[in-house]
Every structure is written in structure tokens, then in C-alpha cells.
C-alpha positions, -999 to 999 in steps of 0.1 A, spaced: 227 117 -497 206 99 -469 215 106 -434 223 76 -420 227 69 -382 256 70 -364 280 45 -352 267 56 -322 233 55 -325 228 18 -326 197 4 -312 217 -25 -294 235 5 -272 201 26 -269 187 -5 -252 218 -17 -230 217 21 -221 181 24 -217 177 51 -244 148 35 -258 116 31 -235 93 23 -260 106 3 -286 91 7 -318 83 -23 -343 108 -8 -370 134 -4 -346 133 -41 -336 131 -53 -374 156 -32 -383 179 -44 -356 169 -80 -365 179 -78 -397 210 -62 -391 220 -88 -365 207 -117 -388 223 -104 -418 258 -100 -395 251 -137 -385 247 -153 -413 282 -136 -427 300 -144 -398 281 -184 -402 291 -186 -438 327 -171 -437 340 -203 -411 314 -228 -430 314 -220 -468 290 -205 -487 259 -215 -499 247 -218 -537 257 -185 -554 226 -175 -564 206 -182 -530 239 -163 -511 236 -132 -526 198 -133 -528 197 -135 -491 223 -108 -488 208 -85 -511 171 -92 -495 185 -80 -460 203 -55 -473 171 -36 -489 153 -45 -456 180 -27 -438 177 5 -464 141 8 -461 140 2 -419 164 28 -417 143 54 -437 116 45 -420 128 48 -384 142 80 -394 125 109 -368 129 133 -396 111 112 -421 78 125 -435 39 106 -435 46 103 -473 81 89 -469 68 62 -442 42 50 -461 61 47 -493 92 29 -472 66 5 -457 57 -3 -493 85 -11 -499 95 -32 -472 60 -54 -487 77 -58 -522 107 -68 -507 95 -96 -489 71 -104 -520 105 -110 -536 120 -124 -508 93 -149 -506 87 -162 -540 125 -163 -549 135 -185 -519 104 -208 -521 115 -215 -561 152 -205 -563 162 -240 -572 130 -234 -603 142 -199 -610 180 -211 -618 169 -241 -638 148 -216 -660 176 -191 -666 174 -184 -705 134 -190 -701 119 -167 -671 81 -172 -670 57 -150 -664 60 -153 -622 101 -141 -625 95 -112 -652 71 -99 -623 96 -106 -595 123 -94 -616 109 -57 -627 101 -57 -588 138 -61 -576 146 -28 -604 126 -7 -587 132 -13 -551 171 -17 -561 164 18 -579 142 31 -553 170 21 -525 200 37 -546 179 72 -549 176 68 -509 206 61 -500 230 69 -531 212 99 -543 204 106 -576 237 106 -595 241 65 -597 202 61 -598 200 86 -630 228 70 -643 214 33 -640 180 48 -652 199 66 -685 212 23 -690 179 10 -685 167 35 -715 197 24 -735 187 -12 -728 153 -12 -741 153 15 -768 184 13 -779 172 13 -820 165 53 -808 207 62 -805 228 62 -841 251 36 -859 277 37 -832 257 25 -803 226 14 -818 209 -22 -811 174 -33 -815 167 -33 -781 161 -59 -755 129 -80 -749 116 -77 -710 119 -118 -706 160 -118 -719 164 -81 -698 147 -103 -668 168 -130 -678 199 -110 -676 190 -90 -645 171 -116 -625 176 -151 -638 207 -156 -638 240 -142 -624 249 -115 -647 230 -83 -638 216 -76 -598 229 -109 -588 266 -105 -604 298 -103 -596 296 -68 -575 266 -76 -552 290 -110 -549 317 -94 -541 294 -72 -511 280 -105 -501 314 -122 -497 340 -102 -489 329 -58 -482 307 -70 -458 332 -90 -440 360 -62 -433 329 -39 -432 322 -57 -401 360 -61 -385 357 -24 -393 333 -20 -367 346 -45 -345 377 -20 -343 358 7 -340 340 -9 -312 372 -21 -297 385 14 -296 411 11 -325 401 42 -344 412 68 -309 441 44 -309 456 49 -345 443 87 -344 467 92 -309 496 72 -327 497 94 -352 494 124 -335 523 110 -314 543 101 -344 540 136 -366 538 160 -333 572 173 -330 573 178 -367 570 211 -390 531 209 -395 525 182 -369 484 187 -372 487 183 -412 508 158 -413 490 139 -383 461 141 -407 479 120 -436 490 96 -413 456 90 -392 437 93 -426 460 64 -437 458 43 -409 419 48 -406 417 34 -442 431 3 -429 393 3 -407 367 23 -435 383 26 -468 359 56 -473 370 91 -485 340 107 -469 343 85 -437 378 93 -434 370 133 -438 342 134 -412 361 111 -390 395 127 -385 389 162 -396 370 168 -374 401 163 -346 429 175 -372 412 204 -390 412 224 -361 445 216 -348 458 230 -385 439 258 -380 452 267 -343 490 262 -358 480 287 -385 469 269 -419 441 286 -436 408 269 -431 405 263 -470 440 244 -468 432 223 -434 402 214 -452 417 204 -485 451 183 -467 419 163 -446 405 154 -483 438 146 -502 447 122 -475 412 109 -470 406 100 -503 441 82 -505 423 58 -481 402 49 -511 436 33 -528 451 21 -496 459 -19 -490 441 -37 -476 408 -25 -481 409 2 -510 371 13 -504 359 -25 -505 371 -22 -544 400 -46 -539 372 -73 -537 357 -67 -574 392 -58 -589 403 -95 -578 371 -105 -591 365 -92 -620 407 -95 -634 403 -135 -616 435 -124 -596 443 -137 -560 433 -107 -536 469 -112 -521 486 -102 -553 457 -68 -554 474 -57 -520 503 -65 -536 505 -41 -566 483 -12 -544 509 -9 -518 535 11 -540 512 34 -557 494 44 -525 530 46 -511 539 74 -537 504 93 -532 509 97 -495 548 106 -500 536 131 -521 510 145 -497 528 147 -466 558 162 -489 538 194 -499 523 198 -467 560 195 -451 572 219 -483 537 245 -471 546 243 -435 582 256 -438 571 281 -465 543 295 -440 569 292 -409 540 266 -394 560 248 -367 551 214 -344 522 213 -320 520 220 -285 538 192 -265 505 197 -241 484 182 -277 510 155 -284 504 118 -272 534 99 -258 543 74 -284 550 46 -261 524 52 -236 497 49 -269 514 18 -275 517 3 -245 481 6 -238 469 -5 -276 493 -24 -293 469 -55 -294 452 -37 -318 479 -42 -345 475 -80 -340 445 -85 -358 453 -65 -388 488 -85 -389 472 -117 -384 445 -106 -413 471 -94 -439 491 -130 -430 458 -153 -437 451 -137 -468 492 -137 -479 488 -174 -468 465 -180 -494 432 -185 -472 398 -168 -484 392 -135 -474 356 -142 -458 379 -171 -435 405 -142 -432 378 -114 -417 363 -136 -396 397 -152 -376 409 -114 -374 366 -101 -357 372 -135 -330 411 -125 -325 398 -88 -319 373 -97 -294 398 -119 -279 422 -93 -273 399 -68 -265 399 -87 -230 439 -75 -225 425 -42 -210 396 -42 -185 382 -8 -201 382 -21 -241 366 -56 -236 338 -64 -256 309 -77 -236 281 -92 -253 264 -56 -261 293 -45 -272 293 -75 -299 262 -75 -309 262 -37 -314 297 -43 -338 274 -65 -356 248 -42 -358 271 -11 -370 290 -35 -396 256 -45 -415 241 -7 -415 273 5 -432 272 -24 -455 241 -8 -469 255 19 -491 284 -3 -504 260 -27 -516 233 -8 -529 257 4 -552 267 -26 -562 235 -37 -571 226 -9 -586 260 -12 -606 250 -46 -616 219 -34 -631 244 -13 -655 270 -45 -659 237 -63 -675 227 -39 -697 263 -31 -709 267 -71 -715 232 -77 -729 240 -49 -750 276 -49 -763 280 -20 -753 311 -18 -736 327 -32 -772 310 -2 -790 322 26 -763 356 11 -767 354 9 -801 346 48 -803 375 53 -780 397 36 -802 383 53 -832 390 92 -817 423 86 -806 436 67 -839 451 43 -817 475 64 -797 477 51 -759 486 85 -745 449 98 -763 430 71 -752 442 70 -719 434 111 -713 396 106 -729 392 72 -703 405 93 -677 376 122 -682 354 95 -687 361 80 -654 359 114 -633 329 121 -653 311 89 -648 325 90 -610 310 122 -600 286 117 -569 292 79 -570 305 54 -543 336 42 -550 324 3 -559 297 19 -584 322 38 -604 349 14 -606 324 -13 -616 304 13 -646 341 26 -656 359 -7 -661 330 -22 -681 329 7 -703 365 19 -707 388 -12 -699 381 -31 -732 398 2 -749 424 3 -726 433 -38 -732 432 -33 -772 458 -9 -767 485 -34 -750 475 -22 -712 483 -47 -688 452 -63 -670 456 -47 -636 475 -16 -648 438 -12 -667 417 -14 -643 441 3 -615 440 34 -638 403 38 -643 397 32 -605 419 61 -598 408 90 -619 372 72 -609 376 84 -572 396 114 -582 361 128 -590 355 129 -549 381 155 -546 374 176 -583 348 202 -588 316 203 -590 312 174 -568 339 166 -546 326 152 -518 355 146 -499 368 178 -504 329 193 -495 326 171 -463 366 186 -451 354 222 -460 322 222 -438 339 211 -408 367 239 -412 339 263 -422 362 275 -457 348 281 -490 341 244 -507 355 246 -546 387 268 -529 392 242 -509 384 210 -538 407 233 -562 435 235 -531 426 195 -525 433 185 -561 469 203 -557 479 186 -531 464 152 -544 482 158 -579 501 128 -577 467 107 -580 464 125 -616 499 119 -627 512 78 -613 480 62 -631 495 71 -663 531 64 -648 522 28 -638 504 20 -672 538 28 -689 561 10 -664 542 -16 -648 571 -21 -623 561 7 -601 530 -21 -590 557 -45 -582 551 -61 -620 586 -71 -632 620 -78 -619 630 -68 -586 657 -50 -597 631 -32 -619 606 -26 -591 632 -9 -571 647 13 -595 611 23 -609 599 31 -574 632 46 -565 629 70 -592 592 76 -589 598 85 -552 623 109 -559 598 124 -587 571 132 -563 592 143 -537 604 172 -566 571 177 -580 559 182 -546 583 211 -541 574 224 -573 539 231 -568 542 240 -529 573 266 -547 597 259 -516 624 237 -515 650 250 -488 635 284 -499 606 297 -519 618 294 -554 612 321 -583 593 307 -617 627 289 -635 634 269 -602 601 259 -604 597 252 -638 629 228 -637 620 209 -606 585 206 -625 598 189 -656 626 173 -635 597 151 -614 575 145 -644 609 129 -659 610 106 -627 581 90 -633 588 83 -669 599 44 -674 625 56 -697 661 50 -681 683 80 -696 651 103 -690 657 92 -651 692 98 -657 693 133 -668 660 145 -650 675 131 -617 707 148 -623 690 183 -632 669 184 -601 697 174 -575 719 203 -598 687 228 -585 685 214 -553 718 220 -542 721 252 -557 688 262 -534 706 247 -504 740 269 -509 717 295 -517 696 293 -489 727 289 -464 744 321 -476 712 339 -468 702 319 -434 673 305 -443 685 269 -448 655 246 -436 652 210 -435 
């Protein structure tokens, strides 16, 4: 993957800081761009939006400017690399000019392209393709490239998938034309929404919130048995709330926690792999979820309200489940609390950053509220500012602002180059049909058994998510698997929840888990030790998809007397499955404790009552028995 600058590498700060005493011409365009792509979000999210097409044209235009002016001004970039980035940047504008002189032409001829928007239209492919190699890699741009195949010589694959193939003017059409392919609903949903919290992201960082949220949770899990490992689950969830990135949340706070594991005594492999199980639980964490909220609201036409809504108790369960084993691996290792010299003061880390709750409350209360999330973003970037002026040493200055706005639309890039790249495969899989024909052969392997088809659509979604961003595989997954999943009687957003899961499950399994990779090279340990160790402790993302597609409940669908009990239970399941696979509960416990407590949590989660019943009754049977057990012998542990 492309190495992309640093927060803190912005050419706003190199020039307040006088860093830069020659300013190059890329450097300025790329700034430019950033700034005016920043702009025109922040413009458009108090205004309205402009016509759909023209929006997302103009966001997708800066975006690939931004991609290419970052290659370019990159000091490790080659002659060949340059040159081939500056002609890129020419096709871009090319595109950029003859789509916004005629864009009101290029709509009205949507069924029809002529000869002027095949041209333009083969163009945007292969700078969209060209820009997802640069800065995806080569996992989503094969991918897209193995769709493209499909698309056009699709008379080559046998009676289950074959199609005659599509002309270049109603593949144009599709892709270019009209709103259905590059233009579609996932570079909409980077236009309008990810690029909006992208950019209170950065205004947070900016602000000073990430240190903040780090120190309060360092403060919070100190004094506790593991305090570094479990500071890690708590930071990695609260830094969610700003990136929603696995990776991001890896590189960002492992690089504080992993070595504070290390010092209390975990093994690098399993510092490493605790970083990456809670990291990647930032990618299903309200409100954000890895900017996927956005197209899972879009594309199931739900309010994003209620998407925040049915994540919360999920993600709840996951991160139970994660600081549960690493409490269960702390007392079987005899890894006790931090130094008091390493922990925070909780109250003096709030009393000096409090304010920096307010925006996130008065964000989550817009979009409860019903306001759109583009309004919602940019009330909580101005209250953020605002209250960056409480304390003398966190205001935000005009540098500081324009350099948020800088940061926010160079880590848009990635996000939405994968979207457009995923809309390339969302044309071809509707121009095609063939999301009904993978569904149908779905359908036709399992004989209609749910519990079949929902195993082969959950190795098809780690399969299809390996090396992807999360947008790009929920977007390829859903197309392609969710039609099976909705034949069978699966609820709408219990569908597409479940593939979106097991599709960023892939950033934690082997053989590329890149969560689970990034964690291992900051704690130096071996990377598929620690991706093995990572999907352990992360087994609760493997086992409540399947738990919430039977009993809807546990995403706060139903009763409230059925949510609670459903969560209730689940809880209690992970809590006892967690002890099971960490084999301490009290004490270590020998294969048939084990094996009990095992079965007993995987009854939890089942939706059936007297299954909760009895498998509630034999675990608290075995965990009492440990406790008496453990007492006589004076080992008793909380």
C-alpha cells in the first residue's frame, strides 16, 4: 500500500513552520485541492447539495487530483512514477473539463452516450483503476479488473454465470452516464457523509482529542489486572469514535500500548495481537463504523440514526469479549496494573479535556434528532473549533484550521478511491445480473439451509475482503452475497451487518491481516503468530454475526423485553466463552471445565429460551465450583 503522508506532514504546518523554503508547484496544487475540496464539503453540508451527479463528479475529480499530487510530491517517487502521475493529473482534468462544461448534456443522454462520453468514460476507468493500484494496492484493483473481464466477455464463463457480454456504449452508460457505476451510491456516500466525519476526525485530531481519549483510558484501566491491555481496548474504542480504521487505530495506539504490555510482561506476539482485536472492533463501532455506516444506511434506505442504533449492542459484546480474555490472560500470566508513575489522573485528564466530549454528544444528538449527517458533521467541526478556545494551548488558530482541513481531505482519498473503484464492480454486478446468479448458486449448494448458506457467504466475505478497505468489501460483498442471504428470510440489516463483519474479519485472518501485520511490526513479534493469537481473542466477531441473524433482538430489533433478555444472555455468553478459550476462570481449568464453559457460551448466544435456560445454569454450576475450588487452594482471583 502507498505511503501516504502523515498527519503531521501537512504542507499548511510546513509553511506556518517555515519547513518549506522553496515551495514546489505540486505542493501548492496539492494543498489547493485539498483545501478546495474541504471547502466545498464544509459549503455544501450548511447549504445543501448540488445536483447528484455534478456533487460527486466534483468530489471524485478532487479526490483523484489529491491521489496523483500526493504520488507525485512523494521524495521517494521515481522519474517514471512522476511522469506517469503528471499524466495523469492531464486525463483528470480532460475529464474534469468536458464533464462539467456538458454535465447537464451528459445526464440528458443517459441510455445514449455518444461518442465524446464513451471516450471520457473509458478515461475515468483507468485513472479510477490507476489511483486504486496507487493507493489501494493491487487486491481491490485485480479484483475490479477480474469484473471488468466478467463484464465484457462474459459469453467465455459456463451456464451459471454466463451473459453475452456488454456493449462499450451500455458499460459507459452504466459506469459514466448515469448514476449506477463510478458515480453510485458509494462514491455518494464518500461525497456526502465519509468525508464529513473524515474531516471532524481531523479537526479532533487537530484539537488534541486523540492524547485526550488515549490518557482517559489509560487513567481508567491503570489500576487494573492488565492495565496496558486493557488501556488498549478502551483507547482503540474511543479512537474509533475519530478514524474508524483498523489499521489507523493499530499504528495509532500501539504504538503507546504495545510496549507498556510488553514492560508488564505480555509476550510481544500477544501485545501485538490485543492492539489488532481491539483495533479492528473500531471498524464496527457507532458512530462511524469505518465510514460504512454511510453505505449500509444507504444502500438498506434506513435512517443512519437507527444504523447506530442496531451497531451499538453488537460492538458492545465484541469489546466485552476482548477486554474479558485479556482480563482472563492477565490473571492466568500473574500480569498486574501499571506503574502509578504511567497512570494519568482521571480527573485531572478531564478537567483539562472534557470539552472534547461536547462535540461528539452534540453530533450523536443532531443525527438522533433526525438532521442530515453532512448538517450534523459540520455543527460538531464549528462547535470543536469553538471550544478549542476554552484552553489557551488547544485553540485552533487559522493554521491550525486550514491544516484540519487539509489532513481531513488527504485521508478521504483512500476511503473514496475504494469506493469508486467499488462502484466500478456495483455496475458490472447490476449490468450483469450477476449478483442474482451468485445468489442463485449459493442457494443451489446449500439446498436451502440458512446455517449452509450463511458459512459459504461468510468465506466468501473474508475471501473477497482480504487486502480491501473496509467500504470496498462491504460494498462487493453485499452486492454479491446479500440477495442469498434475503431469499433465505434474513432480515435486511441482520444481512448486510453479517457480511460486513466476516468482510473486515479478513484484516485480522491470515494471509493478510493487516491489522494484525501493522500491531506485529510495532511489537517486533512474528506476524501470522500474532494474526492466529488476534483471531482468538477477536472470536466473538466470528460467532455474534451468526447469533444476531437468528435473534435479531440482540441489534435492538424487537421488544424491549426481548432486547434485554437477548443481550443479557449474549453478554453472559461471551463473558464464558472468553474464559474458555483464555482456560482461566478463578483458576486455569483442565480440558472438561473448558469444554463445558465452551458449549455453555455458545448456548448463550442461541435465541432459543430453554437453551439459555439450561446453558446458563451449567456454566454458573462450573463457575462456582471453580470459585470453591480455587478458595480451598488460595488462588481465588477476581
Amino acid at each position: 500500500m502507498t505511503e501516504e503522508l502523515s498527519s503531521g506532514d501537512t504542507i499548511v504546518e510546513k509553511l506556518r513552520s517555515g519547513g518549506i523554503r522553496k515551495i514546489r508547484v505540486g505542493e501548492v496544487l496539492l494543498c489547493l485541492f485539498a483545501l478546495a475540496l474541504s471547502g466545498f464539503s464544509l459549503y455544501t453540508g450548511f447549504t445543501g447539495l448540488l445536483e447528484s451527479w455534478l456533487h460527486r463528479m466534483i468530489h471524485l475529480v478532487c479526490i483523484l487530483m489529491i491521489a496523483f499530487l500526493t504520488d507525485l510530491n512523494m521524495p521517494q517517487a521515481g522519474k517514471i512514477k512522476k511522469v506517469i502521475s503528471v499524466l495523469f493529473l492531464i486525463l483528470v482534468a480532460a475529464i474534469a473539463l468536458y464533464s462539467f462544461l456538458d454535465y447537464e448534456h451528459i445526464i440528458l443522454r443517459m441510455g445514449r452516450p455518444n461518442h465524446g462520453d464513451i471516450v471520457i468514460g473509458i478515461l475515468l476507468v483507468l485513472v479510477t483503476l490507476m489511483a486504486s493500484k496507487r493507493k489501494l494496492g493491487w487486491a481491490v484493483t485485480i479484483i475490479a479488473a477480474c469484473f471488468l473481464f466478467y463484464a465484457f466477455f462474459g459469453f467465455l464463463f459456463p451456464s451459471s454465470l454466463y451473459h453475452r457480454g456488454m456493449s462499450i456504449s451500455r458499460f459507459v452508460d452504466f459506469i459514466y452516464n448515469q448514476t449506477k457505476g463510478i458515480l453510485g451510491i458509494p462514491i455518494k456516500v464518500a461525497a456526502e457523509y465519509v468525508i464529513m466525519f473524515i474531516l471532524f476526525a481531523a479537526f479532533l485530531n487537530k484539537s488534541g482529542a486523540g492524547n485526550f481519549f488515549i490518557d482517559l483510558a489509560f487513567g481508567l484501566t491503570g489500576k487494573m489486572w492488565g492495565g496496558p491491555a486493557k488501556a488498549a481496548v478502551v483507547a482503540s474504542a474511543m479512537m474509533a469514535t475519530i478514524n474508524g480504521s483498523g489499521v489507523g487505530n493499530a499504528v495509532a495506539t500501539g504504538s503507546i500500548t504495545i510496549p507498556l504490555m510488553k514492560r508488564v510482561g505480555y509476550k510481544p506476539h500477544f501485545a501485538a495481537a490485543i492492539e489488532a482485536a481491539a483495533s479492528n472492533g473500531g471498524m464496527i463501532t457507532p458512530p462511524i463504523m469505518a465510514s460504512v455506516a454511510f453505505l449500509i444506511a444507504e444502500f438498506t434506505n434506513t435512517p443512519y440514526s437507527k444504523i447506530m442504533l442496531v451497531g451499538i449492542f453488537p460492538a458492545f459484546l465484541y469489546f466485552s469479549a476482548v477486554l474479558a480474555m485479556v482480563h482472563f490472560e492477565a490473571k492466568r500470566l500473574g500480569l498486574g496494573p501499571m506503574r502509578d508513575e504511567d497512570i494519568p489522573s482521571k480527573r485531572e485528564v478531564l478537567k483539562k479535556g472534557w470539552y472534547y466530549l461536547l462535540p461528539i454528544i452534540i453530533l450523536a444528538a443532531m443525527l438522533i434528532m433526525g438532521y442530515s449527517p453532512m448538517l450534523a458533521a459540520s455543527v460538531g467541526i464549528v462547535a470543536m473549533v469553538l471550544l478549542s478556545f476554552i484552553r489557551k494551548e488547544t485553540r485552533m488558530g487559522i493554521w491550525d484550521i486550514l491544516a484540519a482541513m487539509e489532513e481531513g481531505a488527504k485521508n478521504t482519498v483512500m476511503v473514496s478511491v475504494a469506493c469508486a473503484v467499488a462502484g466500478i464492480v456495483v455496475g458490472v454486478i447490476t449490468g450483469t445480473g450477476l449478483g442474482i446468479k451468485f445468489s442463485s448458486m449459493i442457494l443451489a449448494v446449500s439446498r436451502n439451509s440458512l446455517f449452509v448458506v450463511l458459512l459459504l457467504t461468510m468465506v466468501s466475505s473474508i475471501v473477497l475482503g482480504m487486502g480491501m478497505t473496509a467500504a470496498a468489501v462491504y460494498v462487493i460483498v453485499s452486492a454479491l452475497t446479500v440477495p442469498a442471504l434475503l431469499d433465505m428470510g434474513v432480515a435486511v440489516l441482520p444481512a448486510h451487518f453479517f457480511v460486513y463483519y466476516y468482510g473486515i474479519a479478513s484484516a485480522l485472518t491470515p494471509p493478510v491481516a493487516l491489522a494484525a501485520y501493522g500491531a506485529a511490526g510495532i511489537a517486533g513479534a512474528d506476524h501470522n503468530k500474532t494474526a492466529l493469537t488476534a483471531c482468538r481473542l477477536a472470536i466473538v466477531a466470528f460467532l455474534v454475526p451468526f447469533a444476531f441473524v437468528y435473534n435479531p433482538a440482540l441489534m435492538a430489533i424487537g421488544t424491549p423485553l426481548s432486547i434485554v433478555l437477548s443481550v443479557g444472555s449474549a453478554f453472559f455468553g461471551v463473558l464464558f466463552l472468553s474464559a474458555g478459550f483464555s482456560r482461566f476462570l478463578f483458576m486455569k481449568l483442565d480440558r472438561i471445565a473448558q469444554l463445558l464453559l465452551l458449549v455453555g457460551g455458545l448456548g448463550l448466544l442461541s435465541h432459543l429460551i430453554l437453551v439459555n435456560v439450561i446453558s446458563l445454569a451449567v456454566c454458573l454450576f462450573i463457575a462456582v465450583y471453580l470459585f470453591r475450588t480455587s478458595k480451598r487452594k488460595g488462588v481465588v482471583a477476581a
